[in-house]
PyMOL commands that place a pseudoatom at each C-alpha (Angstrom):
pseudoatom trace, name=CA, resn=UNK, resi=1, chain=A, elem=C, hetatm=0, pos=[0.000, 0.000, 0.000]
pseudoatom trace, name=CA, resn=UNK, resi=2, chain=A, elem=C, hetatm=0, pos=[1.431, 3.591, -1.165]
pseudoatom trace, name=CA, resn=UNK, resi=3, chain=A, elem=C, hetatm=0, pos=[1.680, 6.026, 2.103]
pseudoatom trace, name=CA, resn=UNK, resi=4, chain=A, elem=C, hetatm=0, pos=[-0.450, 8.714, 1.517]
pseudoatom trace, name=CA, resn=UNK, resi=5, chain=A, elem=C, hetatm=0, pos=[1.235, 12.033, 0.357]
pseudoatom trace, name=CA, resn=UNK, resi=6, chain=A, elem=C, hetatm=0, pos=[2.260, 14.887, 3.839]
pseudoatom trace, name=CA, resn=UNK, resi=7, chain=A, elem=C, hetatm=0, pos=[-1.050, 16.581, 5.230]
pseudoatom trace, name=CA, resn=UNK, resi=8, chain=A, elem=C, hetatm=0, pos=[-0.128, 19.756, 7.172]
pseudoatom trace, name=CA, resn=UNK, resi=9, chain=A, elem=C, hetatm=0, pos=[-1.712, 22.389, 8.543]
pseudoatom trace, name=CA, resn=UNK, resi=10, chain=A, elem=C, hetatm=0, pos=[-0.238, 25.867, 8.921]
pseudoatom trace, name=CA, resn=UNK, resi=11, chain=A, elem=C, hetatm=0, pos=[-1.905, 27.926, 11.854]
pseudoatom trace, name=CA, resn=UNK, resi=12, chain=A, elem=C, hetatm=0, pos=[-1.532, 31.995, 9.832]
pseudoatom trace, name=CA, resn=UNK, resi=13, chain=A, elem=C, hetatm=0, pos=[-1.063, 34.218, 12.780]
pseudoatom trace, name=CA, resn=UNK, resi=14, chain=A, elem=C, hetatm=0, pos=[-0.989, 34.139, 16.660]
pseudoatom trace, name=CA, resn=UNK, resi=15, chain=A, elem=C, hetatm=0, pos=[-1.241, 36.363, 18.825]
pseudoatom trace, name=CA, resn=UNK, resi=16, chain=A, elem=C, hetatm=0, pos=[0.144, 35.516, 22.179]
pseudoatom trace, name=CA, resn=UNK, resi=17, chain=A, elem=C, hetatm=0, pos=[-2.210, 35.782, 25.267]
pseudoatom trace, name=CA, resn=UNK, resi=18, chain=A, elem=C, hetatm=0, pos=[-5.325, 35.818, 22.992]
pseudoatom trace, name=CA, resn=UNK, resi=19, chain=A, elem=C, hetatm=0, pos=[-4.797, 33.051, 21.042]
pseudoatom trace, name=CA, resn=UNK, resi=20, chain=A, elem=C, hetatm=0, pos=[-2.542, 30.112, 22.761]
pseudoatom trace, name=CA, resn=UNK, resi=21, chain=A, elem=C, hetatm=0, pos=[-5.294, 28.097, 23.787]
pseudoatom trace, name=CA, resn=UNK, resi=22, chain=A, elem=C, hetatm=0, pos=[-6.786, 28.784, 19.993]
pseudoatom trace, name=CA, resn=UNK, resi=23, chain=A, elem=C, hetatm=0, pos=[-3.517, 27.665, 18.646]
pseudoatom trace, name=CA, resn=UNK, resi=24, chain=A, elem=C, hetatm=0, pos=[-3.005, 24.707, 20.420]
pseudoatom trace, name=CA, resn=UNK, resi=25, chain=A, elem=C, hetatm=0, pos=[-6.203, 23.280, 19.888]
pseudoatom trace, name=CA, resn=UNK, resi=26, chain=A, elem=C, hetatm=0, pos=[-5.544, 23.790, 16.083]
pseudoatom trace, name=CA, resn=UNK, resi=27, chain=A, elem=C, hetatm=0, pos=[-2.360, 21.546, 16.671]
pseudoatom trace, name=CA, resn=UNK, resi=28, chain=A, elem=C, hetatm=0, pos=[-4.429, 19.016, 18.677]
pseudoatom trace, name=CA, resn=UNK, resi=29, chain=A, elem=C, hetatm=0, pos=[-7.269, 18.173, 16.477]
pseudoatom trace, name=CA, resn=UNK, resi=30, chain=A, elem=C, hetatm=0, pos=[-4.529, 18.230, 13.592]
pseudoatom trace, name=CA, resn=UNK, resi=31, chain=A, elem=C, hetatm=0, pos=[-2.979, 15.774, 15.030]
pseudoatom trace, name=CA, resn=UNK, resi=32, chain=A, elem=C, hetatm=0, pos=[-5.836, 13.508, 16.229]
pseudoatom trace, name=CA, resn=UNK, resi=33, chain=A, elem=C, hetatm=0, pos=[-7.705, 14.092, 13.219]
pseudoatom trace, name=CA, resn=UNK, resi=34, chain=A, elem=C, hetatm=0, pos=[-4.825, 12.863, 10.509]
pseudoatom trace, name=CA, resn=UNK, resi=35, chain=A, elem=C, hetatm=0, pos=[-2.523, 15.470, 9.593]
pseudoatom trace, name=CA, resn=UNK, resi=36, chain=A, elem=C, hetatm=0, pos=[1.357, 14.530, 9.399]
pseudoatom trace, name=CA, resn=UNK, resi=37, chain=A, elem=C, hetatm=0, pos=[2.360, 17.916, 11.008]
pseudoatom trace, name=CA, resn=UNK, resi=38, chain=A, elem=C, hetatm=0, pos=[1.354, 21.228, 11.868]
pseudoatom trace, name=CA, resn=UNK, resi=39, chain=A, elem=C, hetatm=0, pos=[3.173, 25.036, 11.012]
pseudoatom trace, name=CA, resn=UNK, resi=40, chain=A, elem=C, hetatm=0, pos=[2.688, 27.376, 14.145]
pseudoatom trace, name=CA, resn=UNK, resi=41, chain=A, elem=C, hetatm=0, pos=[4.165, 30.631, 13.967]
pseudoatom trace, name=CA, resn=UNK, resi=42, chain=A, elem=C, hetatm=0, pos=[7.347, 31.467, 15.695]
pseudoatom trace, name=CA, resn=UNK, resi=43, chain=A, elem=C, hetatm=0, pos=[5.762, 33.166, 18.476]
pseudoatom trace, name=CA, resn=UNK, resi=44, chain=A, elem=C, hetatm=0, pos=[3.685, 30.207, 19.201]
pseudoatom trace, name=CA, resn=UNK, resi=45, chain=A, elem=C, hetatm=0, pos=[6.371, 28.362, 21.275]
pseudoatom trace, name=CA, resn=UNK, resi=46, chain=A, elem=C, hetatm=0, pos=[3.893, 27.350, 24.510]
pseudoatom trace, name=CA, resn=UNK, resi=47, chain=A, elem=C, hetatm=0, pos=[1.708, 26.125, 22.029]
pseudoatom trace, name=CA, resn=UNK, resi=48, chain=A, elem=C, hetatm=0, pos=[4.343, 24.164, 19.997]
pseudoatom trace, name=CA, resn=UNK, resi=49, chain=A, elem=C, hetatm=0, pos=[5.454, 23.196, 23.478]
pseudoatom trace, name=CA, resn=UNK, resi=50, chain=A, elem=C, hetatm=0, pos=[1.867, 21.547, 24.708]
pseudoatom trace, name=CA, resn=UNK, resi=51, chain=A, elem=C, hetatm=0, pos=[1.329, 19.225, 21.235]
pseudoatom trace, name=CA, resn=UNK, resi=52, chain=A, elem=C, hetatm=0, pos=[4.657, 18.022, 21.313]
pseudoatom trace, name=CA, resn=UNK, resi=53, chain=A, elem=C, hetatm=0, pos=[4.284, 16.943, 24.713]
pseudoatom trace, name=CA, resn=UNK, resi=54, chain=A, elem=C, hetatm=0, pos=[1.134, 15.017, 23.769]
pseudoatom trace, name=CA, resn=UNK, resi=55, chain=A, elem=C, hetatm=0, pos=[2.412, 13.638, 20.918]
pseudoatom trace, name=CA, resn=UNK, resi=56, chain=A, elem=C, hetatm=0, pos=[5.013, 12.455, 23.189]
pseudoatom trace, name=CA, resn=UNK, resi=57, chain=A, elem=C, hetatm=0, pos=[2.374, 11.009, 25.603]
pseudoatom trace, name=CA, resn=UNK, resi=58, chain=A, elem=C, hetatm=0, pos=[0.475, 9.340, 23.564]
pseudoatom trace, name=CA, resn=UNK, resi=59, chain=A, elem=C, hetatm=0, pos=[1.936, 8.811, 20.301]
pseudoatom trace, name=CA, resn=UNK, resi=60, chain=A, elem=C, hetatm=0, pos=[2.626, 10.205, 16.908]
pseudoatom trace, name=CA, resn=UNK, resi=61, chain=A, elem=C, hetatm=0, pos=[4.025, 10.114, 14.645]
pseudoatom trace, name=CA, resn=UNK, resi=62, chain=A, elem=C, hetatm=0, pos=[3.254, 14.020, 14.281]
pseudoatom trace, name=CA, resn=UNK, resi=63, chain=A, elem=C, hetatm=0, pos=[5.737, 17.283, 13.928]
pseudoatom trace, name=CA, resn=UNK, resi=64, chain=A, elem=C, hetatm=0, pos=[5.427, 20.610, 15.266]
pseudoatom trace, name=CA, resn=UNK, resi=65, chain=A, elem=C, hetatm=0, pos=[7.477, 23.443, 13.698]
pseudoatom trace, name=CA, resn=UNK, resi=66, chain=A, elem=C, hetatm=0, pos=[7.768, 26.889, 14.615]
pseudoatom trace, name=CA, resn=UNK, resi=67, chain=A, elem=C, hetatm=0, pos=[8.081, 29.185, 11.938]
pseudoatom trace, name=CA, resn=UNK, resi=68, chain=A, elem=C, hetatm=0, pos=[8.371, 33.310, 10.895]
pseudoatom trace, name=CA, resn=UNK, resi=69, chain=A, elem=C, hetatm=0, pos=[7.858, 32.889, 7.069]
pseudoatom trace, name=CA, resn=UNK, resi=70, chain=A, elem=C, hetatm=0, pos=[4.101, 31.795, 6.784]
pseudoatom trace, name=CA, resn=UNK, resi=71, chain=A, elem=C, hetatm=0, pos=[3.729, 33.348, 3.772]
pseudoatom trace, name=CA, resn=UNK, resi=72, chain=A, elem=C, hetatm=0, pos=[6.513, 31.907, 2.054]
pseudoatom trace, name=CA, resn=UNK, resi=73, chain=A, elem=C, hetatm=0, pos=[5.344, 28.619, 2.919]
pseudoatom trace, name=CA, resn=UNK, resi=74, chain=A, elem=C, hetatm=0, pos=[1.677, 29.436, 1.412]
pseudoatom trace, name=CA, resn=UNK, resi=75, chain=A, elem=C, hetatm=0, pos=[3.642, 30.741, -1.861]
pseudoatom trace, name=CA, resn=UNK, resi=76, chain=A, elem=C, hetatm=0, pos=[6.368, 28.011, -2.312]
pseudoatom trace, name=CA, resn=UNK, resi=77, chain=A, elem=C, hetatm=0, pos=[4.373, 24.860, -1.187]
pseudoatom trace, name=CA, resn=UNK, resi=78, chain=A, elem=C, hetatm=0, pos=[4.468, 22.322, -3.427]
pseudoatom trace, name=CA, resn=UNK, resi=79, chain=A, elem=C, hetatm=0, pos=[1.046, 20.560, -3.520]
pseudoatom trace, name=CA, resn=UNK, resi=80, chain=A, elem=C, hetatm=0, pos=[-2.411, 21.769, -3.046]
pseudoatom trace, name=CA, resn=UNK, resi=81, chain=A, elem=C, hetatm=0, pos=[-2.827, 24.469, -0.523]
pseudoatom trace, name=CA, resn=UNK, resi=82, chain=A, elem=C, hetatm=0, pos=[-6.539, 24.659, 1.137]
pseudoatom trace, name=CA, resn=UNK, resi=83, chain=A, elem=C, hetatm=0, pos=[-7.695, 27.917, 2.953]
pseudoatom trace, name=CA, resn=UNK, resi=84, chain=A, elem=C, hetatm=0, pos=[-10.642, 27.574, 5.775]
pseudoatom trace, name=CA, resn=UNK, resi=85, chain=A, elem=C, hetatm=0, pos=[-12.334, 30.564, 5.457]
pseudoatom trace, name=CA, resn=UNK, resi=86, chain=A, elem=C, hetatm=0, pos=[-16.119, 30.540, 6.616]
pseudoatom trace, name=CA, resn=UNK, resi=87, chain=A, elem=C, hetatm=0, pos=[-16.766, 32.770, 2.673]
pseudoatom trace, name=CA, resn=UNK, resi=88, chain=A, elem=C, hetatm=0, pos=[-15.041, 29.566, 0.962]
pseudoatom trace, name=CA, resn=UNK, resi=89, chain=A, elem=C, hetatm=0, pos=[-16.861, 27.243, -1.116]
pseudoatom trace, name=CA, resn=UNK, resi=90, chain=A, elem=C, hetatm=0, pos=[-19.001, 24.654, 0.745]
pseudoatom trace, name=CA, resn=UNK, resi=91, chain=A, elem=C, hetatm=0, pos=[-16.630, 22.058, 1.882]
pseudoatom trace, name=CA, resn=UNK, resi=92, chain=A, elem=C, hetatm=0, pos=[-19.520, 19.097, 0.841]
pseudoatom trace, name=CA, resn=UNK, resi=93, chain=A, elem=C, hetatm=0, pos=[-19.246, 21.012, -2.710]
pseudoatom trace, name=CA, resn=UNK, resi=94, chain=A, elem=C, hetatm=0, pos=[-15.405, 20.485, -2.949]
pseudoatom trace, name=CA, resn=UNK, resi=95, chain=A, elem=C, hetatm=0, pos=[-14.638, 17.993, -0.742]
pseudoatom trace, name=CA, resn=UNK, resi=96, chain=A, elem=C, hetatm=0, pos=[-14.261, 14.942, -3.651]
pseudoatom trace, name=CA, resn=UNK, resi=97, chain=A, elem=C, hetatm=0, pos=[-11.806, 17.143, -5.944]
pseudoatom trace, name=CA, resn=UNK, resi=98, chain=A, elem=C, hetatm=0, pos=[-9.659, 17.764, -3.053]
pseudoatom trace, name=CA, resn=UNK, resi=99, chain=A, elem=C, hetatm=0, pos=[-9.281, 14.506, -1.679]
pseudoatom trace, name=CA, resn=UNK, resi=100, chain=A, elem=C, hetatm=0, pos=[-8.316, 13.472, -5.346]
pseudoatom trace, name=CA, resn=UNK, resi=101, chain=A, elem=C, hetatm=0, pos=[-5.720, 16.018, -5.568]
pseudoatom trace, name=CA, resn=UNK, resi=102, chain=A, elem=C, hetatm=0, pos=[-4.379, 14.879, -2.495]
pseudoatom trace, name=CA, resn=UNK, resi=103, chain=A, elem=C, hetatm=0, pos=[-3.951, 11.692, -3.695]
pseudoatom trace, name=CA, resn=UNK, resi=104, chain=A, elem=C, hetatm=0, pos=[-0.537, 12.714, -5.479]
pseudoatom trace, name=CA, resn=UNK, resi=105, chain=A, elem=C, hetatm=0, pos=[-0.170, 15.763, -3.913]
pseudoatom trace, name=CA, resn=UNK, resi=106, chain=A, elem=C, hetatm=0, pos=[0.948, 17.290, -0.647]
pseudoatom trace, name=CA, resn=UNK, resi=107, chain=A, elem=C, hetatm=0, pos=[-1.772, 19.190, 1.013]
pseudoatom trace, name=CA, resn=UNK, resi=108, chain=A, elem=C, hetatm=0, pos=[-1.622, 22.173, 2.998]
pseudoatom trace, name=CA, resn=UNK, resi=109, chain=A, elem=C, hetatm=0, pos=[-4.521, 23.352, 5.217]
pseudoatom trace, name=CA, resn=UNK, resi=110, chain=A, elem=C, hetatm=0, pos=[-4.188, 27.138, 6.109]
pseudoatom trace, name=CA, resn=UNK, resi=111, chain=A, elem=C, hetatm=0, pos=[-6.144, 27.515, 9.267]
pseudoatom trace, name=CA, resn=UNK, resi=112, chain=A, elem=C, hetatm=0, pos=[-6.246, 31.924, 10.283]
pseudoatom trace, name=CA, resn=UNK, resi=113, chain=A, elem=C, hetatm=0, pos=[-5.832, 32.884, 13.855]
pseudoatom trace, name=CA, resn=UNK, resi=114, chain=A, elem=C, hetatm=0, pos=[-5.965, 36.780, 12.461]
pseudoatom trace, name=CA, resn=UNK, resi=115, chain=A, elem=C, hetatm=0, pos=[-6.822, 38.846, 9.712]
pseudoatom trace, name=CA, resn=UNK, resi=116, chain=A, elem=C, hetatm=0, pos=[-5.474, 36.808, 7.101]
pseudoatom trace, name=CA, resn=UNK, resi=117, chain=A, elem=C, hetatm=0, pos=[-4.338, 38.817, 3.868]
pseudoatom trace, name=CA, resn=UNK, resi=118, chain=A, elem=C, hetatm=0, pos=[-5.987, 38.522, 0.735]
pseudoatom trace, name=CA, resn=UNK, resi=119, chain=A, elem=C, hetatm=0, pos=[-2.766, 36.812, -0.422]
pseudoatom trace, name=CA, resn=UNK, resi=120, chain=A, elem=C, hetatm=0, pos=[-3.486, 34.015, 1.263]
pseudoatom trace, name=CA, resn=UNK, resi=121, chain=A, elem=C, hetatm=0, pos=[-6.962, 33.750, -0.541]
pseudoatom trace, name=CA, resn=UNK, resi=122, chain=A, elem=C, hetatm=0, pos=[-5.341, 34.471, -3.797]
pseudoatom trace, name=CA, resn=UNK, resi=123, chain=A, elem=C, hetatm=0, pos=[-2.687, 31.674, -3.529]
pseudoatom trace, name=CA, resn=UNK, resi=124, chain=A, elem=C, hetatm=0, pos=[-5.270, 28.693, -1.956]
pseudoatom trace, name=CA, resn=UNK, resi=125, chain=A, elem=C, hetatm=0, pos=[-6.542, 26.135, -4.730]
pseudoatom trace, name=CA, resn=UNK, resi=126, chain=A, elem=C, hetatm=0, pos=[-9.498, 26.630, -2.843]
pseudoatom trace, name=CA, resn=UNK, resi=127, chain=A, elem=C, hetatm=0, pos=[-10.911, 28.650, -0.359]
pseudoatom trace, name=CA, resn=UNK, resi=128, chain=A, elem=C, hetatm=0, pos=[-13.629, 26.524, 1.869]
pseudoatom trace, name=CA, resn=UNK, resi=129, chain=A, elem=C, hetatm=0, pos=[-15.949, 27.058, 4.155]
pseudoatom trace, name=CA, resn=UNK, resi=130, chain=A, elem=C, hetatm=0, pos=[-17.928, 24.911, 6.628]
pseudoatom trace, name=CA, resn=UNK, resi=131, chain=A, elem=C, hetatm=0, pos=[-21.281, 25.820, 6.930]
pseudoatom trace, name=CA, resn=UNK, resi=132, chain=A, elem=C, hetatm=0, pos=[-20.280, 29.942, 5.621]
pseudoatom trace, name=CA, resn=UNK, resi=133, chain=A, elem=C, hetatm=0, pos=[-21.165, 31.218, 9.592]
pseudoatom trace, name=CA, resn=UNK, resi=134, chain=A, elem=C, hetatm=0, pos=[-18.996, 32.068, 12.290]
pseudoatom trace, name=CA, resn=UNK, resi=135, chain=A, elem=C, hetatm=0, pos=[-17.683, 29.503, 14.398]
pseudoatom trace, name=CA, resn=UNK, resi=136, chain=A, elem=C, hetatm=0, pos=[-14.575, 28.461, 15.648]
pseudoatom trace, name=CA, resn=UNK, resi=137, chain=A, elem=C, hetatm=0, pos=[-11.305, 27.556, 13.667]
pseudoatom trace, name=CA, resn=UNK, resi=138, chain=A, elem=C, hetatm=0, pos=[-11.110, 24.140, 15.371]
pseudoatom trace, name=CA, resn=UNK, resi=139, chain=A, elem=C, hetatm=0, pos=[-14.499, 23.252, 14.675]
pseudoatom trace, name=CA, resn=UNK, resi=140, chain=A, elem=C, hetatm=0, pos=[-13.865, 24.115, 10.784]
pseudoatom trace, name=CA, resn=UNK, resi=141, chain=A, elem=C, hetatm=0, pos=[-10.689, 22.048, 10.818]
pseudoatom trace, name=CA, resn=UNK, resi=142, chain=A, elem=C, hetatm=0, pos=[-11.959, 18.961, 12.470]
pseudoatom trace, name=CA, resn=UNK, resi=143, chain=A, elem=C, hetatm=0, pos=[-14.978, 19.338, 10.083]
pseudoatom trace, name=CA, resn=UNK, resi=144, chain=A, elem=C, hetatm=0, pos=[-12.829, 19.535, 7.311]
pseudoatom trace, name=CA, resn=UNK, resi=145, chain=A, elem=C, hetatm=0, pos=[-10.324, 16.626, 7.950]
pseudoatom trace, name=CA, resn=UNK, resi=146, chain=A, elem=C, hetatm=0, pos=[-13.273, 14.253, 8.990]
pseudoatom trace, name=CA, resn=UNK, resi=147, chain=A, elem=C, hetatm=0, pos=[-14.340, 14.821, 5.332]
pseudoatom trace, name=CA, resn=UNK, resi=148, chain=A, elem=C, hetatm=0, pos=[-10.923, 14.707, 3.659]
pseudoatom trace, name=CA, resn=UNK, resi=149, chain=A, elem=C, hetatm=0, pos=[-10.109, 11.558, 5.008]
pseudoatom trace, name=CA, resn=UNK, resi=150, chain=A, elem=C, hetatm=0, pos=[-13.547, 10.089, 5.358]
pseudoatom trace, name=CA, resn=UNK, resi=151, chain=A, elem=C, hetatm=0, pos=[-13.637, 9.039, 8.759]
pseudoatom trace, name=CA, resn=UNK, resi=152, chain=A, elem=C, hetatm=0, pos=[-10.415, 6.821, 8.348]
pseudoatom trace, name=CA, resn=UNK, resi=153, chain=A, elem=C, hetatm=0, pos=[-8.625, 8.921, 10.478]
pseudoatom trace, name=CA, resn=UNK, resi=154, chain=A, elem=C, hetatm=0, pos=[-10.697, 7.768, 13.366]
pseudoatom trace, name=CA, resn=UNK, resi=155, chain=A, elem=C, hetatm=0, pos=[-9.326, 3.872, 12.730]
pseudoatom trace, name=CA, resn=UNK, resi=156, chain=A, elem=C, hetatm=0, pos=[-5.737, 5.615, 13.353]
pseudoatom trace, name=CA, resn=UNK, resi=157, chain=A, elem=C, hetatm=0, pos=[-2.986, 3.609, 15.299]
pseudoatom trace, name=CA, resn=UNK, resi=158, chain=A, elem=C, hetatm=0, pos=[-0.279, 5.556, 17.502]
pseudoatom trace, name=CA, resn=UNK, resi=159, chain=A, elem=C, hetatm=0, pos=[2.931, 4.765, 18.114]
pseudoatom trace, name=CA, resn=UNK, resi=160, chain=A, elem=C, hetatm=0, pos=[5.220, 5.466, 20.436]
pseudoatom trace, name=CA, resn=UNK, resi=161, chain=A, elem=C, hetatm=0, pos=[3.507, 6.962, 23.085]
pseudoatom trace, name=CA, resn=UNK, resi=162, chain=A, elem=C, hetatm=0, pos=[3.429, 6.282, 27.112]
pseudoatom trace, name=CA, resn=UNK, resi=163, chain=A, elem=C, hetatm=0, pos=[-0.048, 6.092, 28.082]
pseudoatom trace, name=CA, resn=UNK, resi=164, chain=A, elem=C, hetatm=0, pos=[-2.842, 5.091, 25.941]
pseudoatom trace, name=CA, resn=UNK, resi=165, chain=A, elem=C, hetatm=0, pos=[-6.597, 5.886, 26.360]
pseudoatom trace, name=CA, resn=UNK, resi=166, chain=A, elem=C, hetatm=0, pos=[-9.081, 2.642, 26.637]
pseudoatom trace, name=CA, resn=UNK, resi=167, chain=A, elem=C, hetatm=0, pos=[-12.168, 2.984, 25.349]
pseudoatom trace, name=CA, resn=UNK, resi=168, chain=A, elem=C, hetatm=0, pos=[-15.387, 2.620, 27.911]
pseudoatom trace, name=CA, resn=UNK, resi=169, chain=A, elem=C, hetatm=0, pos=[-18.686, 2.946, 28.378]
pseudoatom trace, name=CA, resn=UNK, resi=170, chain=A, elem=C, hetatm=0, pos=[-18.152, 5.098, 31.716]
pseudoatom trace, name=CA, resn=UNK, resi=171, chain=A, elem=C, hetatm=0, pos=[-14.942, 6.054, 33.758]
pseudoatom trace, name=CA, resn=UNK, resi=172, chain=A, elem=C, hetatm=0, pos=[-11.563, 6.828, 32.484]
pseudoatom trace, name=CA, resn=UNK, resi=173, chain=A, elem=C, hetatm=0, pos=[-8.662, 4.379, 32.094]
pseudoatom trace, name=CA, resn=UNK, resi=174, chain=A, elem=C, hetatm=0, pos=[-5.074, 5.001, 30.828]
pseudoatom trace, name=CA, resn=UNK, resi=175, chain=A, elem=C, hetatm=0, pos=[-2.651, 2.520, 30.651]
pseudoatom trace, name=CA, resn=UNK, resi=176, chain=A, elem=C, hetatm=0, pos=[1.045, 1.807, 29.507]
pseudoatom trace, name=CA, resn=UNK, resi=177, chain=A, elem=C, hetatm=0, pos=[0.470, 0.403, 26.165]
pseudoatom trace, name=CA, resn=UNK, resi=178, chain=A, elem=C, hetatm=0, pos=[2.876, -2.310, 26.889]
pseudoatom trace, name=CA, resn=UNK, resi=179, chain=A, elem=C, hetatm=0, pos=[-0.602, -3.603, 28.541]
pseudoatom trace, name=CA, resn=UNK, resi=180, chain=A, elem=C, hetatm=0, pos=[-2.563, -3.519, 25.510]
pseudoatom trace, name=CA, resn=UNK, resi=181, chain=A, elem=C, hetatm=0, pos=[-2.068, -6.887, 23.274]
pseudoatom trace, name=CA, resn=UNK, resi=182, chain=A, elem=C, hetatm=0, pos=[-2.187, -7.144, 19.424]
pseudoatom trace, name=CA, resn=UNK, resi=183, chain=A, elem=C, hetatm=0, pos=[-5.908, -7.618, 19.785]
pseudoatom trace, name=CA, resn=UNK, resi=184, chain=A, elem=C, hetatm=0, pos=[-6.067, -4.108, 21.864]
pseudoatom trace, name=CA, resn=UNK, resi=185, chain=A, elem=C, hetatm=0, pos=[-6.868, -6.705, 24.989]
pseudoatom trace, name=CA, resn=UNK, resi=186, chain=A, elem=C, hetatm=0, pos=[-5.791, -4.879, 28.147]
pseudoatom trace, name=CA, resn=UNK, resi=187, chain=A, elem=C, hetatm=0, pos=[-3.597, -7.188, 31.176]
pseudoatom trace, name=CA, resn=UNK, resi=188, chain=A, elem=C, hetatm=0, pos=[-5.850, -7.662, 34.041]
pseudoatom trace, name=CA, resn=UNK, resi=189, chain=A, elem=C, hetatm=0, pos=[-3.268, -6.137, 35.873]
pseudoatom trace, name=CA, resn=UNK, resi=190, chain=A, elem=C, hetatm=0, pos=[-2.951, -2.205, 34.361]
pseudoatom trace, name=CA, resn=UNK, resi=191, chain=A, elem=C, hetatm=0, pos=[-3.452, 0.111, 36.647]
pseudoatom trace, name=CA, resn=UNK, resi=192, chain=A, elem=C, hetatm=0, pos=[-6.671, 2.182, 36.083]
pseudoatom trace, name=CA, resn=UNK, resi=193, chain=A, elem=C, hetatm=0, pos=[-6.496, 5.582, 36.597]
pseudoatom trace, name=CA, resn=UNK, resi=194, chain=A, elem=C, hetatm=0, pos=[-9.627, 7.934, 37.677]
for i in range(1, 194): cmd.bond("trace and resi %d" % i, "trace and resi %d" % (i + 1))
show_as sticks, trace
zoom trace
């Protein structure tokens, strides 16, 4: 099976103190939701900081990177770049051309945390937008790579991590996933914790 051409998403802008928790959520639901790696800008560092630790917790693969040239990245990317942009076109209207360009190509997902230039709409292969109304960022982005990868993303195993979540109908347990078997059949003896 041919690994699927890089997914990443670039957060545009941050502003520190309003947007870190903003910011780090975008990295989160990146990263749970399929992409390979997420762009902050360099002034995001707590945020870069707080995915990497998760990733690190409970497994990857996934990269963070901080960088100052966002726009360069948007104009030299080498793929298909997607804006999210609540005046984009319907993401159930473009949805099927963009998962087939990401078949071969590298996809970008420019996610704003500001005013984002006109630039940026100018350069996208396609500006989209989930439902056109305000909402949050996140909610667009988790939207968007639920339907870009067709709810595969949800079948996803991690590796590498040092706890892992176990599923249940009530309760919370975490365990080392040393105690988790082939057949994701946890050792009576893991420790649950509440």
């Amino acid at each position: 099976m041919q690994e699927a051409p890089e997914c990443c998403v670039l957060r545009f802008g941050h502003r520190p103190g309003r947007d870190d928790r903003m910011t780090t959520h975008v990295g989160l639901t990146a990263r749970a939701l399929g992409a390979d790696r997420v762009v902050f800008p360099d002034n995001a560092g707590q945020s870069a900081e707080t995915v990497r630790d998760i990733t690190a917790r409970f497994g990857g693969p996934f990269e963070v990177e901080l960088r100052e040239d966002q726009r360069a990245i948007i104009r030299n990317w080498a793929g298909t770049v997607v804006h999210l942009t609540m005046y984009g076109e319907e993401v159930q209207t473009v949805q099927d051309e963009i998962r087939e360009a990401h078949v071969d190509e590298p996809l970008l997902i420019v996610v704003g945390g500001e005013k984002v230039p006109f630039e940026v709409y100018d350069h996208a292969d396609w500006n989209v937008g989930v439902t056109n109304q305000p909402h949050s960022e996140v909610a667009g982005l988790a939207v968007f790579l639920d339907r870009l990868f067709d709810g595969d993303e949800l079948d996803r195993e991690w590796a590498g991590g040092e706890q892992r979540v176990i599923p249940m109908e009530t309760g919370k347990r975490v365990v080392d996933p040393e105690d988790v078997d082939a057949d994701g059949n946890v050792d009576d003896g893991a420790i649950d914790d509440e």
